[in-house]
N, C-alpha and C positions, 0 to 999 in steps of 0.2 A: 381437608386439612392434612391428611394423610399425603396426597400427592404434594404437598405443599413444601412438607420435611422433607419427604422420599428425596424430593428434583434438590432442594439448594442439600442436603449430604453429596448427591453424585454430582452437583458443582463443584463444589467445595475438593471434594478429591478431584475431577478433572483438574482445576486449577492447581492443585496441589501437584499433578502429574507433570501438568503443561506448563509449569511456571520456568521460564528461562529457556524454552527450547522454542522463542522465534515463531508461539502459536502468533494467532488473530486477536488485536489488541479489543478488550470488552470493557465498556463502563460499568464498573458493577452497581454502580447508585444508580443508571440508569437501566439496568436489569433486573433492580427492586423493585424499581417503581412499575416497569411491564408487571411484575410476579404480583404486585401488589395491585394494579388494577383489573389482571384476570383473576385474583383470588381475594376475597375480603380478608383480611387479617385485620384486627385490629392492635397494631403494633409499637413501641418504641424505640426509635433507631438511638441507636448507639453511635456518638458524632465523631469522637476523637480514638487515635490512637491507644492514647489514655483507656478510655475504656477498652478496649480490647485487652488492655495487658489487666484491668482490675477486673472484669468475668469471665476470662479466656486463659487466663495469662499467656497472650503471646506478644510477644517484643516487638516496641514500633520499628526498630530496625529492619523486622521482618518483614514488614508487610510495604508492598508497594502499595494497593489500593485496597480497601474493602467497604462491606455494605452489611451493615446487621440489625436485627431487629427484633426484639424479644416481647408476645404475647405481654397485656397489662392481665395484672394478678386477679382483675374484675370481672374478663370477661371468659369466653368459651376458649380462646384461643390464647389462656393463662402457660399452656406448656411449648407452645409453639416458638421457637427460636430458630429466625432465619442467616444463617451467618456464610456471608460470602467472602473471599481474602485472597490474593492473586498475592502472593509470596516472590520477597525479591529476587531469590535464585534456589535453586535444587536445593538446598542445605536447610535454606529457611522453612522452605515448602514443607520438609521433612518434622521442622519443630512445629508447623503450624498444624500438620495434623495430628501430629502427636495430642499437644493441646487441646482441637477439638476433639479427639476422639477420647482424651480425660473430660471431657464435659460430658459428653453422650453417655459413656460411662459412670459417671455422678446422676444426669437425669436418671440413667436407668435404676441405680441403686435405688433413686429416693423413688421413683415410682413402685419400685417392688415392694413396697413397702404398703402403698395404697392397693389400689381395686385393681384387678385383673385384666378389665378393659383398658386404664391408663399403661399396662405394663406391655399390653396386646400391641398398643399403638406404638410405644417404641421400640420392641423388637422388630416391628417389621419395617425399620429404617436400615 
C-alpha cells in the first residue's frame, strides 16, 4: 500500500511539473485502472470535477483530466487516496499542488494524532 501512495505522489508532481510543456499525452483513468489491477485497493473513484473542488478544493477550470480514488472507511485501505490531475497549464499545475499538498498535510495532522505506525506510513510519502 505504501508503494501505492509513494508512485501516484510522484505522479501527481510529475504532472504537476509536465503539465503544458508538450509531455506524452497519458489517460489518467486508464492508468488507474493498470495501478488498480497490479495493486488491490479497494477504492471509490471520485467522478466529477465537482468532487475534486469538494475534497481537494481544486478548481474544475484547472484541471484538464483527472483520476482519483479514496480507500472506503471499511476496509484496510481506509487512508489510501489515490489522486491523479494533468493541470491545464503551469499556473493551474501550481494551484493543483498546492491543494494536494494542503490535503497530505491535513491527512498527516489527523494521523498524528493516531498510532505511530499510521503517522510512519505518511511521512514516508
Amino acid at each position: 500500500m505504501k508503494k501505492v501512495i509513494s508512485l501516484a505522489v510522484a505522479l501527481v508532481l510529475c504532472l504537476s511539473i509536465f503539465a503544458g510543456c508538450g509531455a506524452k499525452e497519458v489517460n489518467l483513468a486508464d492508468l488507474m485502472d493498470k495501478m488498480n489491477s497490479e495493486y488491490s485497493v479497494d477504492a471509490t473513484k471520485y467522478e466529477t470535477k465537482d468532487d475534486m473542488y469538494k475534497y481537494y478544493n481544486i478548481n474544475a477550470d484547472d484541471i484538464k483530466q483527472f483520476a482519483a480514488e479514496v480507500g472506503k472507511s471499511d476496509t484496510d485501505s481506509k487512508n489510501t487516496e489515490v489522486v491523479l490531475v494533468e493541470a491545464t497549464d503551469s499556473d493551474a499545475a501550481s494551484r493543483v499542488e498546492t491543494a494536494l499538498t494542503n490535503r497530505y498535510n491535513s491527512i498527516f495532522q489527523q494521523n498524528a494524532s493516531y498510532s505511530a505506525e499510521e503517522l510512519d506510513m505518511v511521512k514516508k510519502l
